[in-house]
C-alpha positions as CSV (number, residue, x, y, z in Angstrom):
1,X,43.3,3.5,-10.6
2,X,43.2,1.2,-7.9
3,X,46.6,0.3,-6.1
4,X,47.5,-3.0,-8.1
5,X,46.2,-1.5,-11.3
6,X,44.2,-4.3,-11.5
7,X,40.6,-3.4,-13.1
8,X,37.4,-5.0,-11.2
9,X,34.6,-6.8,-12.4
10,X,31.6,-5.8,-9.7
11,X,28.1,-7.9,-9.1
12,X,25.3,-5.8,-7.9
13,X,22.1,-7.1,-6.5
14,X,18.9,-6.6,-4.6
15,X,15.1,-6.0,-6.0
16,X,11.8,-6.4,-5.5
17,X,11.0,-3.1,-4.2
18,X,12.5,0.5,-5.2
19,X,13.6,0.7,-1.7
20,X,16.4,-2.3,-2.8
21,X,16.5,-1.8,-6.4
22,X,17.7,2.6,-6.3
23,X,20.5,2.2,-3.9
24,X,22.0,-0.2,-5.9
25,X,21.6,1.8,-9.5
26,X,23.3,4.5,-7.3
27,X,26.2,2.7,-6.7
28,X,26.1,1.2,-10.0
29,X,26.0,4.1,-12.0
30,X,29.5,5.2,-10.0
31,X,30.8,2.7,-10.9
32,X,30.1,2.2,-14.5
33,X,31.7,5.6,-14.6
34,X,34.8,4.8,-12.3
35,X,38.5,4.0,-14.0
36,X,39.2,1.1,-12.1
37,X,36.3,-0.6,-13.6
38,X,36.1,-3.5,-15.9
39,X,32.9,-4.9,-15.9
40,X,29.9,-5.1,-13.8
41,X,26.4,-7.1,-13.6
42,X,23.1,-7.0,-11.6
43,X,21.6,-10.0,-10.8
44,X,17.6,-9.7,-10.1
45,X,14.8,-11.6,-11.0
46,X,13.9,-10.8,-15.1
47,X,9.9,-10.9,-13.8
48,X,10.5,-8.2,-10.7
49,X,11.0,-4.4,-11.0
50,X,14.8,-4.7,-11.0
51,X,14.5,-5.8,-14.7
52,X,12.7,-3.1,-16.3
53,X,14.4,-0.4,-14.4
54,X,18.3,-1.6,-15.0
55,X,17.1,-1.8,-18.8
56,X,16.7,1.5,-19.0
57,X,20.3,1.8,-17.7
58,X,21.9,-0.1,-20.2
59,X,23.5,-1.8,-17.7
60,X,24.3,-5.6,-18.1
61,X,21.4,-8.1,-16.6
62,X,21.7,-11.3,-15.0
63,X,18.6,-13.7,-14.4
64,X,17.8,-15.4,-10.6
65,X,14.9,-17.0,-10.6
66,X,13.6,-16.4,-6.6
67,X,11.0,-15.4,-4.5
68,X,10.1,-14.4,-1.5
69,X,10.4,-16.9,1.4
70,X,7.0,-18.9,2.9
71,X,6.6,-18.6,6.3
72,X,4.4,-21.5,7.1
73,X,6.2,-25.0,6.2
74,X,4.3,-27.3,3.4
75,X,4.3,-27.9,-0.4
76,X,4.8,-24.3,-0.7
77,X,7.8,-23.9,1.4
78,X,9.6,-27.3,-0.1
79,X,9.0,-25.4,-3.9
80,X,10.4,-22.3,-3.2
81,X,13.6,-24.2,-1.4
82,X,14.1,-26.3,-4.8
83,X,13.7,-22.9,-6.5
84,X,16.4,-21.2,-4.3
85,X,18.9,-23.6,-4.5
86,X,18.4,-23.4,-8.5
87,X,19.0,-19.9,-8.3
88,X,22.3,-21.2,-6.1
89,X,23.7,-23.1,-8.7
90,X,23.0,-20.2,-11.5
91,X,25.2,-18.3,-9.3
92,X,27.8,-20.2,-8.7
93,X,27.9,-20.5,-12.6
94,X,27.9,-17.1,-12.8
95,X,30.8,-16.5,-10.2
96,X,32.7,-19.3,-12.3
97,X,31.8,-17.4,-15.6
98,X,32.1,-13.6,-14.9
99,X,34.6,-13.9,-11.8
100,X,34.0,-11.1,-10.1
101,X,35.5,-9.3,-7.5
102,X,33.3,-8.0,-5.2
103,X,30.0,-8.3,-4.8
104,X,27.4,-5.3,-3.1
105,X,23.9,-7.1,-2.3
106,X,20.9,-4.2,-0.8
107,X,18.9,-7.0,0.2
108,X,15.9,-8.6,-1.0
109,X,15.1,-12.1,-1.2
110,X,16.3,-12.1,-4.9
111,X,20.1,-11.1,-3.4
112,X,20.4,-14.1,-1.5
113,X,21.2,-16.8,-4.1
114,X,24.5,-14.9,-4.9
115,X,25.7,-14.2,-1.4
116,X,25.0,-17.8,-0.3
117,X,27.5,-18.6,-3.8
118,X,30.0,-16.4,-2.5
119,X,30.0,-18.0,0.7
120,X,30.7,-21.3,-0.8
121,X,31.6,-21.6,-4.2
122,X,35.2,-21.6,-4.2
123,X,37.3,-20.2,-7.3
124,X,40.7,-19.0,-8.9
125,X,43.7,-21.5,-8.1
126,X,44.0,-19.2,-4.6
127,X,41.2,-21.2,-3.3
128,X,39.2,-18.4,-2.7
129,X,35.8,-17.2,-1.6
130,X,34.5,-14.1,-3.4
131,X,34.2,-11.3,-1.6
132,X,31.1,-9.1,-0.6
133,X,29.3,-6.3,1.1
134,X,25.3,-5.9,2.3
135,X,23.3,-2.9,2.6
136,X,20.6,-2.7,4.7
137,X,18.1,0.3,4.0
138,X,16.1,0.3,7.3
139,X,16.2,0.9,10.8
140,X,15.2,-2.9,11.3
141,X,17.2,-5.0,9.1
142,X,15.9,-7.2,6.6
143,X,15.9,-11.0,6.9
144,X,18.3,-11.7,4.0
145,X,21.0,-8.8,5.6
146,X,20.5,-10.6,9.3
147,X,20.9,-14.3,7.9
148,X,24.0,-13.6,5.8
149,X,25.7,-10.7,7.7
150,X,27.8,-12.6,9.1
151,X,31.0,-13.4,6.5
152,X,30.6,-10.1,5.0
153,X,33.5,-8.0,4.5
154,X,31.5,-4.8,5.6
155,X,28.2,-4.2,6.4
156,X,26.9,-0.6,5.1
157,X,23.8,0.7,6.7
158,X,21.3,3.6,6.8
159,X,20.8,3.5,10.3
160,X,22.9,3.5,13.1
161,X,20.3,1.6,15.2
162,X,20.1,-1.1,13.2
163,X,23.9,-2.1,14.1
164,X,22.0,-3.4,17.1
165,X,20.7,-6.1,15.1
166,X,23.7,-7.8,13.0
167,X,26.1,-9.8,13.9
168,X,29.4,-8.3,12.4
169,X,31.6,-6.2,13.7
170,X,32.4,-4.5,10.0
171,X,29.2,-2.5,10.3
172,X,29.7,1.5,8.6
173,X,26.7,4.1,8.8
174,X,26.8,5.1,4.9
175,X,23.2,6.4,5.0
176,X,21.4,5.2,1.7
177,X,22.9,5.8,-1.9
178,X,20.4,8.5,-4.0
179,X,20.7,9.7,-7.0
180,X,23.2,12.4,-7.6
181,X,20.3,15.1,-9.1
182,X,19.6,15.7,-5.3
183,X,22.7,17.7,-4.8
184,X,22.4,19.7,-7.8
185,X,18.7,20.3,-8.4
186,X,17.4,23.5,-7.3
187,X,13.8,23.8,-6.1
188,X,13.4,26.8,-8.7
189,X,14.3,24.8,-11.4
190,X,12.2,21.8,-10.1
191,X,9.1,23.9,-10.2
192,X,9.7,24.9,-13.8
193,X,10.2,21.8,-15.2
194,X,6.3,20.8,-13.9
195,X,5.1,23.7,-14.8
196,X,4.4,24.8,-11.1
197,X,4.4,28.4,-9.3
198,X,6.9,29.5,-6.9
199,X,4.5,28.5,-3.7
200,X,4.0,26.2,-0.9
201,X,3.6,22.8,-2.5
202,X,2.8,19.6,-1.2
203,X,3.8,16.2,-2.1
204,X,1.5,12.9,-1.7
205,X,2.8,10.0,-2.4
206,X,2.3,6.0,-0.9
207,X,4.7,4.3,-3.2
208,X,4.2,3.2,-6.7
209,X,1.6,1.0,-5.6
210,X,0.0,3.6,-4.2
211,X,-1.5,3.6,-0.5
212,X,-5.6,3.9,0.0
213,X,-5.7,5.3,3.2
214,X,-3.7,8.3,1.9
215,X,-5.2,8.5,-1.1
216,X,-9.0,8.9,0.7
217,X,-7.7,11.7,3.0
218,X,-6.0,13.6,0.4
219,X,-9.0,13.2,-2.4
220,X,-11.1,15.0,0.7
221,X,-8.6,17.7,1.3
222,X,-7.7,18.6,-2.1
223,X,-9.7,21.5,-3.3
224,X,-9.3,23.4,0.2
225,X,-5.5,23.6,-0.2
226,X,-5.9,24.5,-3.6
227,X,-8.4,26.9,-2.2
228,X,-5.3,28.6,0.0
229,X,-3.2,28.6,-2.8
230,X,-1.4,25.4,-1.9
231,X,0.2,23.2,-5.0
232,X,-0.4,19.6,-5.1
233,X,1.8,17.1,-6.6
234,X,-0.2,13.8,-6.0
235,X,0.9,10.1,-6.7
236,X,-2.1,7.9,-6.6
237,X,-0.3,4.7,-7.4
238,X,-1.3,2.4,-10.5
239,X,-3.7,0.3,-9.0
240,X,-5.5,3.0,-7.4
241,X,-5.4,5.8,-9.9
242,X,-8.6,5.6,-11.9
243,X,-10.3,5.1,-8.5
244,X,-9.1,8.5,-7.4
245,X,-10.1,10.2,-10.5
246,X,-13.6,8.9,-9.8
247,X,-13.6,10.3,-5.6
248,X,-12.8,13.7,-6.7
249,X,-14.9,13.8,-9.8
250,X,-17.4,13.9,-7.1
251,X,-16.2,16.1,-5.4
252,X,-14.6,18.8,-7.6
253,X,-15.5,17.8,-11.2
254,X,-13.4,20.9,-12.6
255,X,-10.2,20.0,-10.8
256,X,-8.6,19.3,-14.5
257,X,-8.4,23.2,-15.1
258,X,-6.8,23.6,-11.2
259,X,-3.2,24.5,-12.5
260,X,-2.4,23.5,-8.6
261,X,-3.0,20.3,-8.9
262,X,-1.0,17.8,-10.5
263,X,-2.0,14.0,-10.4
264,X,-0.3,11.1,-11.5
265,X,-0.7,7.8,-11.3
266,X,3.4,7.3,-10.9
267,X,6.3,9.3,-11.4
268,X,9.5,8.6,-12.8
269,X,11.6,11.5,-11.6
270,X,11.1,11.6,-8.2
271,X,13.7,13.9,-7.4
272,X,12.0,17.1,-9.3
273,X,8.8,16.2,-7.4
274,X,10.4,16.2,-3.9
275,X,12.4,19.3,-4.9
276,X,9.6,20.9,-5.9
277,X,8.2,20.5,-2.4
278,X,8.3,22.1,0.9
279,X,6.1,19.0,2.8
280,X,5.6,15.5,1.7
281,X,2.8,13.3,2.7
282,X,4.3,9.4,2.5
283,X,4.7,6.1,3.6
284,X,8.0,5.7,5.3
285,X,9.9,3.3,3.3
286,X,13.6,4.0,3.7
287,X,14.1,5.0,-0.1
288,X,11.6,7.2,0.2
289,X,12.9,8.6,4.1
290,X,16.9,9.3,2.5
291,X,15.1,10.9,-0.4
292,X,12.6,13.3,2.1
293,X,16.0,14.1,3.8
294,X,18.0,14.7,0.6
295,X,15.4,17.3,-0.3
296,X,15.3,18.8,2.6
297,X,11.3,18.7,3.1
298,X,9.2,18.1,6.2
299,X,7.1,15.3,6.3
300,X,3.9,13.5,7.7
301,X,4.3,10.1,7.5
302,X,2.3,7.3,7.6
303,X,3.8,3.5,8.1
304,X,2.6,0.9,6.2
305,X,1.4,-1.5,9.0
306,X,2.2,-4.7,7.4
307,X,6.0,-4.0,6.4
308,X,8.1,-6.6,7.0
309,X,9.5,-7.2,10.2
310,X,7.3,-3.4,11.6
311,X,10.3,-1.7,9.1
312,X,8.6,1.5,8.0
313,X,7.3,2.3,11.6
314,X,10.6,2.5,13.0
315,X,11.8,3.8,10.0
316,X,9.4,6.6,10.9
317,X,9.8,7.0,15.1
318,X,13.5,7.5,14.5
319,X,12.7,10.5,12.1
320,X,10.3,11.4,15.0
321,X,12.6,11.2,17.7
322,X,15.2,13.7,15.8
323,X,12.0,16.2,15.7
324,X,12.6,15.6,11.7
325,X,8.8,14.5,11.1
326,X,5.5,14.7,12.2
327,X,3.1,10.7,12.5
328,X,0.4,9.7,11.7
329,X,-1.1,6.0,12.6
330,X,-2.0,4.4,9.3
331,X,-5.7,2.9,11.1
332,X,-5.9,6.5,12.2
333,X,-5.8,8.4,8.4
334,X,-9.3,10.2,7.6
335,X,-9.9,14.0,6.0
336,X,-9.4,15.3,9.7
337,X,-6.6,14.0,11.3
338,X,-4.6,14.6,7.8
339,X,-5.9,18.5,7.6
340,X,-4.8,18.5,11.0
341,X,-1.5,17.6,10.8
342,X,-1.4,19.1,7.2
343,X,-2.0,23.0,8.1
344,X,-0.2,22.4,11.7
345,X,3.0,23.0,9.4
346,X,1.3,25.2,6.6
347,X,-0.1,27.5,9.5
348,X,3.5,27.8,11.4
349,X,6.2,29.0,9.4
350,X,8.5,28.4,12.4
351,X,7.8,24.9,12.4
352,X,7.9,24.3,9.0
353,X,11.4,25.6,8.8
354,X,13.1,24.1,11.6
355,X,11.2,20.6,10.5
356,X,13.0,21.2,6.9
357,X,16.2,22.1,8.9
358,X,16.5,18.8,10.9
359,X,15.6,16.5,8.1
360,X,18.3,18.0,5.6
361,X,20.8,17.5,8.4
362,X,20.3,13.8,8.3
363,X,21.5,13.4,4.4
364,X,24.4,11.4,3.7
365,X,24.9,12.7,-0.2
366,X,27.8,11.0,-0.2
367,X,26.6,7.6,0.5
368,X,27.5,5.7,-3.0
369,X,30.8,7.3,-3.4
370,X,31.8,6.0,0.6
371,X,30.2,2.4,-0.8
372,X,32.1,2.4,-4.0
373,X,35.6,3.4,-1.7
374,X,34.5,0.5,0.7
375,X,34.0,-2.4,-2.2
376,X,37.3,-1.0,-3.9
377,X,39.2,-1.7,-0.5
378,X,37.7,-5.4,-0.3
379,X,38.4,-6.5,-3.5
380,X,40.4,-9.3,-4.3
C-alpha cells in the first residue's frame, strides 16, 4: 500500500500503432493487479487499434476523438485543430469526472488531448494540476513526447540517446514495458505450442501491416531454407497475405504440406513466435526492437523509410552500433542481398551466438514494474 494509504485512480494512453498501444497494456495490466489501485482508464480513439486490443483486456475504455496532425496548413489543418481541441474538452471532463491521479501517456497523437488537460485544467479545492508521465519508445522521440515534455513529472524512455532530444531534466532510461511471458517462456515450450521441431528457426515479420519488400525476398528464399532444414515462422501482414500465397504458389505449389513453414497473415502471440526463434527478419519499430532483445534472438533489420521523424533507422544503427544486429537498406531488399545476410548467421555459429548474446543484454524486463514505482511516487 502506498505511504498515505490512499488508493489511486491511473489514466493510461497512447495508440495508433502497437509500438504505443503494448507498452501501455504492460503497465496497465501491473497495475490492475497492484493493491494500491483503485481504478484506472485508457483513453484512445474507439476507431484506432487501441480499442479493440484493451477490449480484449477488460479493461475500462475511454473515447478521444483525434488524429494524426497535417503538416501542410489549409482546410485540413483548421479541421483537425477544431477536432483536437474537442478531444481537449472531453478530457478535461474526464479529469473532472474520474479524477485521477496520475496520468502515463506512450505517445501517439491520440495521447495528446489528455496531457494538454493536465497541463491546464485545474481541479480539487488544492488548485491543482494533474500529474503525469511520457514514454517515448524510440531512439528519436516522437512529436507529441518533444512538444509536451516539458511539465512532465518524469520522462521514461527506451533509449538513452533520445535524452538528447527532450527538454526535461526528469528523464529515466526504463527500456520499453513487454509482456511478462518473455521472462518465463522457454524456447522448448514455444516450439511445442506451434507445432515446430527443435531446429534453427527463422522469424519474418514487417508489422501487422505487413512490409512488401520483405515479403518479396522471403517468398524467393523460402523453399531453400526449408531445403536446409530451416523453420519458418512468416507474418505476411493482412493486406498483403493473399498476395503472398499467390508468389509462392508459383514457386512451390506444395509448400502447404512443408511442416517448416508456417504462414500467417498476423499473429496474436508474438512472444511464442520470437521464442521460438533463433533470427528474426523485421522492421525496426521499437516494440518490435525491446521484444527481439527480450527474446534474445539476432536480427536483420530492415527500417521502414518513411517512419516518422527517420525513427526506425535509428532505432536500427543503435542496435548496429552495440554489434546486436545486422542492416539491411529497405531500397536495397531483393532474394540476394537477404540470402546473404540470412546464411551469414545460419552459416557461422559463432556469430550467431554472440549476436544473440549482445541483444539479450540490452533487455530491461523490468521496465513496467520501474514505470508503475515511478507513477506511484508522482502521485498526488
Amino acid at each position: 500500500m502506498s505511504d498515505n494509504n490512499k488508493k489511486l485512480t491511473y489514466f493510461i494512453t497512447g495508440g495508433g500503432t502497437g509500438g504505443h498501444i503494448y507498452p501501455a497494456v504492460a503497465v496497465a495490466e501491473l497495475l490492475l493487479h497492484d493493491e494500491d489501485t483503485k481504478d484506472l482508464y485508457y483513453i484512445g480513439n474507439p476507431n484506432n487499434l487501441e480499442y479493440d486490443i484493451i477490449m480484449k483486456k477488460n479493461i475500462k475504455f475511454l473515447g478521444v476523438n483525434v488524429h494524426g496532425m497535417p503538416r501542410r496548413f489549409g482546410f485540413t489543418f483548421v479541421k483537425w485543430a477544431i477536432q483536437l481541441w474537442i478531444a481537449w474538452l472531453k478530457c478535461c471532463f474526464y479529469i473532472w469526472k474520474y479524477k485521477p491521479d496520475v496520468v502515463f501517456g506512450t505517445g501517439g497523437y491520440v495521447s495528446a488531448p489528455i496531457i494538454l488537460a493536465c497541463n491546464s485544467f485545474v481541479r480539487g479545492s488544492k488548485k491543482r494540476f494533474t500529474p503525469y508521465m511520457m514514454h517515448d519508445c524510440d531512439a528519436q522521440p516522437g512529436l507529441v513526447t518533444k512538444g509536451l515534455a516539458k511539465h512532465a513529472k518524469i520522462i521514461s524512455l527506451a533509449f538513452e540517446c533520445a535524452q538528447n532530444h527532450i527538454h526535461n531534466k526528469n528523464c529515466v532510461i526504463n527500456g520499453n514495458p513487454i509482456r511478462t511471458e518473455f521472462k518465463t517462456l522457454t524456447k522448448e515450450n514455444a516450439r511445442k505450442r506451434l507445432g515446430l521441431s527443435d531446429k534453427l528457426t527463422v522469424c519474418v515479420m514487417g508489422g501487422s501491416q505487413g512490409a512488401m519488400s520483405i515479403n518479396n525476398a522471403t517468398v524467393s528464399i523460402l523453399k531453400k531454407l526449408s531445403s536446409q532444414d530451416i523453420q519458418v515462422i512468416f507474418q505476411t501482414g493482412k493486406k498483403n497475405f493473399e498476395r503472398v500465397i499467390e508468389q509462392l504458389i508459383k514457386i512451390y505449389p506444395n509448400y502447404e504440406n512443408d511442416k517448416n513453414i508456417i504462414i500467417k497473415p498476423y499473429f496474436d502471440d508474438m512472444v511464442t513466435v520470437l521464442k521460438a526463434s533463433d533470427i528474426a527478419i523485421s522492421r525496426s519499430g521499437s516494440l518490435s526492437i525491446s521484444e527481439i532483445e527480450a527474446a534474445g534472438i539476432a536480427p536483420i533489420l530492415i527500417p521502414y523509410p518513411h517512419a516518422a521523424a527517420d525513427h526506425q533507422r535509428k532505432n536500427a544503427k543503435f542496435l548496429l552500433e552495440q554489434n546486436a544486429a545486422l542492416y539491411i537498406e529497405d531500397r536495397e531488399v531483393s532474394e540476394n542481398t537477404l540470402a546473404e545476410k540470412l546464411f551469414s548467421l545460419i552459416n557461422n555459429q559463432e556469430m550467431l551466438s554472440q549476436i544473440q548474446k549482445n541483444t539479450l543484454s540490452l533487455a530491461k524486463y523490468n521496465a513496467a514494474e520501474m514505470i508503475v514505482t515511478q507513477l506511484k511516487s508522482i502521485a498526488q
